[in-house]
C-alpha positions, -999 to 999 in steps of 0.1 A, spaced: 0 0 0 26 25 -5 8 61 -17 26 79 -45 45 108 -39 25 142 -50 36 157 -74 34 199 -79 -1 193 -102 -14 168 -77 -18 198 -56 -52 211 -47 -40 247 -29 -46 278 -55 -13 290 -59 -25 328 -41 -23 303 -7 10 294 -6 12 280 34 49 289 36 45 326 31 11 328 50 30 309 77 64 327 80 53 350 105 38 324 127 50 319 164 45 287 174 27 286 207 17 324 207 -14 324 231 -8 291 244 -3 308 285 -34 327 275 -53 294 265 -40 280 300 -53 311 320 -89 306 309 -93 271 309 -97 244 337 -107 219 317 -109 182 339 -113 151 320 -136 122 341 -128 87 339 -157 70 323 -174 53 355 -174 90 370 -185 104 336 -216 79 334 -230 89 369 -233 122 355 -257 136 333 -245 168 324 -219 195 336 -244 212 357 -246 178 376 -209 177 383 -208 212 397 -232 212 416 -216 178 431 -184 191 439 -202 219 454 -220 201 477 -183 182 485 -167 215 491 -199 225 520 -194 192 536 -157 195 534 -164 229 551 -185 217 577 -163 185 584 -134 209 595 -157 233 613 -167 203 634 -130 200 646 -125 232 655 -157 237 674 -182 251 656 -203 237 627 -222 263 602 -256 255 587 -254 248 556 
């Protein structure tokens, strides 16, 4: 199965985009720290993922583990808020 080599007229590009001067310019990685600073993207396993039907679901979960996280350490040091 070995593919041909393409030739200059196998090429389907109009000549007016030529990638290697469009691309000269290009800095590889430009707004990757900005792509970091905005994103907190988690991936789930899938046995997590399939107890959850939606994103909402999975927020509001971890929610509810961060006010019992809260009231589990306000219990050891004295007093417990309402939740």
């Amino acid at each position: 199965m070995n593919k041909k080599p393409k030739t200059e007229m196998d090429d389907e590009l109009r000549p007016e985009y030529d990638l290697r001067e469009l691309l000269k310019d290009g800095v590889r990685g430009k707004y990757a720290q900005r792509y970091r600073a905005g994103t907190n993207l988690v991936l789930l396993e899938p046995d997590v993922a399939e107890a959850f039907p939606s994103e909402a679901a999975v927020n509001e979960a971890l929610r509810l583990v961060i006010q019992l996280t809260k009231l589990q350490s306000d219990k050891k040091g004295g007093s417990a808020k309402a939740l």
